[in-house]
C-alpha positions, 0 to 999 in steps of 0.5 A: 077934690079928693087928695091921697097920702102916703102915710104908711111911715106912720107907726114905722118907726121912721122918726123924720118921715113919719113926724111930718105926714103925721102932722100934716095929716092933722093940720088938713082936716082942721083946715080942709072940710071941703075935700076928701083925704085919703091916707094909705097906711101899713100898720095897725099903730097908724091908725090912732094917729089918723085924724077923724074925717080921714079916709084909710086904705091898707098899703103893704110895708114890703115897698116892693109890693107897695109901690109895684102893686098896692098903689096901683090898685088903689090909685085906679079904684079911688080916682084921686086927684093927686098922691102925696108921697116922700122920696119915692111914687108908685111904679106905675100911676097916671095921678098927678104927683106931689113927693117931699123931697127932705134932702140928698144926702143920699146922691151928696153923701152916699158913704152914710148909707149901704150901698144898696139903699143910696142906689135904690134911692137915687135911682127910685127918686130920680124917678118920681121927681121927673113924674112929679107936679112938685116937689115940696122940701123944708129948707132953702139949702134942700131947694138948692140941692135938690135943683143942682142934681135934678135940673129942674125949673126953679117953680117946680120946687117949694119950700115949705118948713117944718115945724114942732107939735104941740106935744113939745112944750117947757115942763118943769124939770124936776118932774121930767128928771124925775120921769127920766130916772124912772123910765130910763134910769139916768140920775143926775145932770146930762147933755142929750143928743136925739137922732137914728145912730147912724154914721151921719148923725156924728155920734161919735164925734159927740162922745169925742167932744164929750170925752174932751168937756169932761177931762178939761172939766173933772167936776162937771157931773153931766152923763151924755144920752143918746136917744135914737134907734139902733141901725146897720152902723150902731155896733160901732158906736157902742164899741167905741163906748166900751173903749171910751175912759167915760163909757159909765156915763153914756146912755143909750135909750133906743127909739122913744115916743114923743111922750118920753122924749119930751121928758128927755128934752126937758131934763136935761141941760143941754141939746147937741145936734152934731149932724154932718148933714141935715135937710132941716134938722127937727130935733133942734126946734123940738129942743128949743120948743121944751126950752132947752139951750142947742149947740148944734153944726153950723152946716147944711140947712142947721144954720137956716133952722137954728138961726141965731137961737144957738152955738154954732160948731164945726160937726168935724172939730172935736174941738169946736164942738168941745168949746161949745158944750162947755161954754153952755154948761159952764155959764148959767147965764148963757144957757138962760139966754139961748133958752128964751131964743131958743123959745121965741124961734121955735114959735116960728114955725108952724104945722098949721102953716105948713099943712095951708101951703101944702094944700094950697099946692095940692089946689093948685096941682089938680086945678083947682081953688080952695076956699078959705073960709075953713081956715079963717074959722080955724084961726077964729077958734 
């Protein structure tokens, strides 16, 4: 068999989408020696994180021009048996089609995006899962959405959830302080919040809340750091900020790599995940994979992530939210206790796992049985 991936998110930047097929991509050659893979890539930065085995194609990042134009010519010179995609296939193609649908926040929440990109997306997707032999998604509350605003059969739609690399893993604090006080300049004890600033990621209800913790707490000597890439709405969270009776103890890191963030994760005291809206919420499991204790929203697929390994908020409570990060910072016991949950869930999850059920889909799109004997070796090992 010979399966193609759009992977032209690697090496983009593209935080979620890019974390995903990336590995997905390794998880496929440990598992599958028996088909052949191909990744469409648009950068040079994408190709020191493809897995040896994996065949390349050059795609453009332009997406007018990669999906009216490049796909196309691939598609027809490789033969593939299917294409792997996220949100959004080639304008034209006769290979069946296989697209990660993470959430539709986009068709559910379209004030989180410019108007061009919530129309582009739902229009451009509409299209590709009527096209599409499946449509893979992480969660069960994605799966719902999904089936809600596509009408589609329950069996076209597969749950199938992400999971933590191995890079994110518990280090020892004071070195991690001490690399984040190198790199970034941040002394001392900090909340961490990780996400693009962008209106959904509720940023600014964080600073609100945070604001809230410290003038009913004075002693506390947290900061509160914001790691993620500037976007079309972050003017408005710096000029909150510079307005904020706290703005000297907030940080911006911008885009980091999972290096820094490790080291991000494991120094501070606290992970806030104060999201609107979330198809699965990965920075959750990253935090508790590095074992810090979470407070994260109790909406959308948050809840179905974080189980009961974290505090749970109402994202539009300032109050709420508020308790949530003092209760955790002001009792050691409760952040020690949310810390080995948070540990015990995050092993939950699995991109082994997930790249075996994502290929046993690509199997079954194209007809066809895999072999086990590659993953009963792998799990042997």
């Amino acid at each position: 068999m010979r399966f193609s991936v759009d992977a032209h998110a690697i090496g983009s930047q593209l935080t979620g989408n890019e974390v995903y097929i990336r590995n997905l991509l390794k998880g496929f050659s440990r598992l599958d020696d028996e088909s052949e893979l191909i990744a469409y890539v648009s950068r040079e930065a994408a190709v020191e994180h493809i897995p040896h085995g994996v065949q390349t194609r050059w795609v453009s990042s332009n997406p007018y021009k990669r999906l009216g134009m490049d796909f196309v010519q691939h598609l027809r010179r490789d033969r593939p048996d299917l294409l792997h995609v996220q949100y959004t296939g080639p304008v034209f193609s006769f290979t069946p089609l296989v697209v990660s649908v993470h959430d539709v926040s986009y068709l559910e929440y379209p004030e989180y995006f410019t108007r061009f990109r919530s129309t582009q997306l739902r229009l451009t997707v509409q299209r590709t899962v009527r096209h599409a032999a499946r449509i893979l998604t992480p969660s069960e509350f994605s799966r719902r959405a999904i089936l809600k605003h596509y009408r589609l059969d329950d069996d076209k739609v597969v749950v199938i959830p992400n999971a933590v690399s191995s890079r994110f893993r518990v280090i020892d604090r004071k070195i991690a302080r001490s690399s984040v006080e190198r790199n970034f300049g941040i002394q001392g004890p900090f909340v961490l919040t990780v996400g693009d600033l962008q209106p959904r990621k509720n940023h600014l209800g964080l600073l609100r809340a945070f604001e809230e913790v410290l003038r009913a707490r004075p002693s506390l000597r947290h900061q509160l750091v914001f790691v993620g890439k500037e976007t079309w709405s972050s003017k408005e969270l710096h000029h909150a900020v510079e307005q904020s009776s706290i703005r000297g103890r907030v940080h911006f890191t911008g885009f980091v790599d999972d290096g820094d963030l490790v080291q991000l994760y494991g120094a501070s005291d606290l992970f806030v995940f104060p999201s609107f809206y979330e198809g699965f919420g990965l920075p959750i499991l990253e935090a508790m994979a590095c074992g810090r204790a979470v407070a994260c929203s109790n909406t959308t697929a948050m809840p179905e992530v974080a189980n009961a390994s974290a505090i749970l908020f109402n994202p539009r409570s300032t109050e709420e939210m508020a308790r949530a990060i003092l209760d955790v910072l002001a009792d050691a016991e409760l952040r020690v206790r949310l810390e080995r949950l948070g540990l015990q869930r995050a092993s939950m999850f699995s991109w082994q796992r997930a790249a075996e059920q994502t290929l046993d889909v690509y199997y079954d799109v194209a007809g066809s049985r895999r072999r086990r004997e590659t993953t009963v070796a792998v799990r042997a090992s």
